[in-house]
Backbone bond lengths (Angstrom), bond angles and torsions (degrees), N, CA, C in turn:
res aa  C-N    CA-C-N  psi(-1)  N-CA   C-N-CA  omega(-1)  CA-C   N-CA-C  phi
1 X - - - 1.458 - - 1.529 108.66 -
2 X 1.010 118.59 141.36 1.501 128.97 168.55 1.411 137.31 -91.38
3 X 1.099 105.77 138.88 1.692 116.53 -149.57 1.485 97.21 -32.29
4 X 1.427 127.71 -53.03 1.424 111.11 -160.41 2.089 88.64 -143.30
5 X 1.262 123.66 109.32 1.072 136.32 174.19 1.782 108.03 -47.31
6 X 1.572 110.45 160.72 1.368 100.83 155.27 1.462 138.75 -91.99
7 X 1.365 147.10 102.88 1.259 154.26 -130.10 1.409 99.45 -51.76
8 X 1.362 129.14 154.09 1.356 126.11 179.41 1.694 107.06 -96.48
9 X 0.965 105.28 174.49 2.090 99.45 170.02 1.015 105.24 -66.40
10 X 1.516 127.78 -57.56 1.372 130.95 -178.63 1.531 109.66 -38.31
11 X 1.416 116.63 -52.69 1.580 103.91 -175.92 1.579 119.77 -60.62
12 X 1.475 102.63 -46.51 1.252 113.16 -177.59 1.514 122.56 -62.07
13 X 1.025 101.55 -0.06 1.668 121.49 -170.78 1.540 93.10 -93.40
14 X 1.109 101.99 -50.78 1.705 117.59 -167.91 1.776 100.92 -59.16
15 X 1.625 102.48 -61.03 1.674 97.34 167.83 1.368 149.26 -34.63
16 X 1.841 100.69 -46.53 0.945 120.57 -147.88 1.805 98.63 -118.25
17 X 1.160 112.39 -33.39 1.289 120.35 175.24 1.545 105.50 105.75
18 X 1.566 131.01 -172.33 1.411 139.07 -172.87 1.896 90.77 -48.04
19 X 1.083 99.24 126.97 1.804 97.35 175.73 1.875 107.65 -127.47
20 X 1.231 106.28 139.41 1.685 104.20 169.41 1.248 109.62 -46.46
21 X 1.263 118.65 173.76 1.447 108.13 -169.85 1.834 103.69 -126.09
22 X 1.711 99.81 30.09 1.659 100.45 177.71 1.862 86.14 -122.75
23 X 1.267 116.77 -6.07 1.376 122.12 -176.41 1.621 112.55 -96.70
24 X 1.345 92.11 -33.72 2.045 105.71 160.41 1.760 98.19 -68.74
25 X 0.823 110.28 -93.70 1.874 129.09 -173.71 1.792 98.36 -4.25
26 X 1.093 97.42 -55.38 2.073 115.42 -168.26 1.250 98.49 -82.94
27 X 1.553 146.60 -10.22 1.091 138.93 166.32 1.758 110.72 -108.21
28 X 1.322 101.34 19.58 1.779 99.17 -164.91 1.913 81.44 -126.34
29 X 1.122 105.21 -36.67 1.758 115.16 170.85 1.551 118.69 -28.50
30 X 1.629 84.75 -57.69 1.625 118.65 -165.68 1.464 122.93 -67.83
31 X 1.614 107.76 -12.37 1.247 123.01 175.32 1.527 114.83 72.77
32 X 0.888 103.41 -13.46 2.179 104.51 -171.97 1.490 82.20 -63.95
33 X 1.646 70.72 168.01 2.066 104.35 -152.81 2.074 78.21 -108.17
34 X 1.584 86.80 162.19 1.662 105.30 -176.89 1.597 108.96 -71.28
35 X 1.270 113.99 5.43 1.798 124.55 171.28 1.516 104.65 -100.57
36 X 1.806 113.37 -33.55 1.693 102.09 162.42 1.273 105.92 -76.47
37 X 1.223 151.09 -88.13 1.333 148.12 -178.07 1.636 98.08 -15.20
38 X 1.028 121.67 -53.14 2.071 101.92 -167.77 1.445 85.02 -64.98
39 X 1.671 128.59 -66.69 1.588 107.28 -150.51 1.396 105.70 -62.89
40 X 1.120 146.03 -40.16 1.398 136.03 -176.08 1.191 115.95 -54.74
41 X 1.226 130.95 -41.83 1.740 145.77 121.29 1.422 87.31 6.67
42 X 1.089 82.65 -103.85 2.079 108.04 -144.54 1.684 103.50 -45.35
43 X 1.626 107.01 -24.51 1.925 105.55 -167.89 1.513 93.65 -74.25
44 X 1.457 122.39 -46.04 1.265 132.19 -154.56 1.796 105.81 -68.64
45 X 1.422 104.66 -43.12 1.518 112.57 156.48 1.289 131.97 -53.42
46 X 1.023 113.41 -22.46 1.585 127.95 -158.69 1.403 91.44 -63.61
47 X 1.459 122.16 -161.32 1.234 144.03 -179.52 1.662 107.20 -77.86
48 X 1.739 97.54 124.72 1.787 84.71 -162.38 1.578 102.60 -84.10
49 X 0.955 120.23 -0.04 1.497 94.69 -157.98 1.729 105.56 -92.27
50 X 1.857 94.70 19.75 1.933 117.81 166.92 2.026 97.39 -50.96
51 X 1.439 102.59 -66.34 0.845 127.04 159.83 2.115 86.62 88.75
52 X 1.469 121.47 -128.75 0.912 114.24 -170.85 1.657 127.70 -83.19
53 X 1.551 95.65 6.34 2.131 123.68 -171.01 2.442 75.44 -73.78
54 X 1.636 112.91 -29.84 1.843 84.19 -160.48 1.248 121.21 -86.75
55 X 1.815 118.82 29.45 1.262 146.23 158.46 1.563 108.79 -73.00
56 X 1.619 109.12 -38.48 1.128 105.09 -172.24 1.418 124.38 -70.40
57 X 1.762 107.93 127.09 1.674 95.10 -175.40 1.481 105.72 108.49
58 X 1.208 110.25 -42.46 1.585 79.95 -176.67 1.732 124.48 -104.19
59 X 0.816 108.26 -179.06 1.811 121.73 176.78 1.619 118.88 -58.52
60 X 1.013 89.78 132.82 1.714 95.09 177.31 1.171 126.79 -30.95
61 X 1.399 117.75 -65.35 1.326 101.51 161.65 1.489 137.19 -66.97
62 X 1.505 120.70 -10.98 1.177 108.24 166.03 1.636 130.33 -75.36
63 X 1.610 97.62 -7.41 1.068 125.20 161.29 1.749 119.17 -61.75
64 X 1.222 111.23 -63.03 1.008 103.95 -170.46 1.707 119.12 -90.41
65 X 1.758 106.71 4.98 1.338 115.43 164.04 1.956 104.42 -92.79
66 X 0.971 108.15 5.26 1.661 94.58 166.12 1.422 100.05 -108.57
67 X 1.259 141.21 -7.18 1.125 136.94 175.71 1.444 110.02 -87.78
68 X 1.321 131.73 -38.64 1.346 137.26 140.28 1.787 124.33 -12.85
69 X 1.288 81.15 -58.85 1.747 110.11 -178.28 1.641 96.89 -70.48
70 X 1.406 107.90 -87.67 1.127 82.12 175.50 1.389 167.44 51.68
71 X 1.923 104.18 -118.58 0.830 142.71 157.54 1.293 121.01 -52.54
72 X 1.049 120.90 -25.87 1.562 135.46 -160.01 2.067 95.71 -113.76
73 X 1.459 106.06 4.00 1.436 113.54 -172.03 1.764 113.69 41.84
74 X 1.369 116.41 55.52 1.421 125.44 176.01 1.395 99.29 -104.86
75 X 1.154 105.20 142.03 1.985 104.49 173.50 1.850 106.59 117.03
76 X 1.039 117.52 -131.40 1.555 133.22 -156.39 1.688 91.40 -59.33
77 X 0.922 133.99 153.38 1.799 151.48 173.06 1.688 88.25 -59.45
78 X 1.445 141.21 135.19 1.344 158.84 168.71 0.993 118.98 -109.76
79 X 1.741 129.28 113.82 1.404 138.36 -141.87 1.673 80.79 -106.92
């Protein structure tokens, strides 16, 4: 088994809640494991006024699964 698997839909579903399914596809692409998908989750939630400092620190792909998010306006409530 490998250090960190790639997350299934099902998990990411579980994380993230009912998800589009071109916003699953691009985060299932990316290979991150269902521990990147939660932290990219949880940074993007965090306290917004982090703003672009909640990149800092993490792993590539959790990187590029909050940019996913993002884009796709998943994460913090959007005024």
């Amino acid at each position: 088994m490998s250090q960190s698997e790639a997350a299934t839909a099902t998990e990411i579903i579980a994380i993230l809640g009912p998800t589009d399914e071109i916003v699953l596809t691009n985060i299932l692409r990316t290979g991150a494991s269902a521990a990147d998908v939660q932290e990219a989750f949880v940074r993007l939630s965090a306290d917004d006024a982090i703003g672009a400092d909640a990149q800092r620190g993490a792993g590539a792909r959790v990187v590029e699964v909050m940019e996913i998010l993002e884009a796709a306006e998943i994460g913090p409530e959007r005024d």
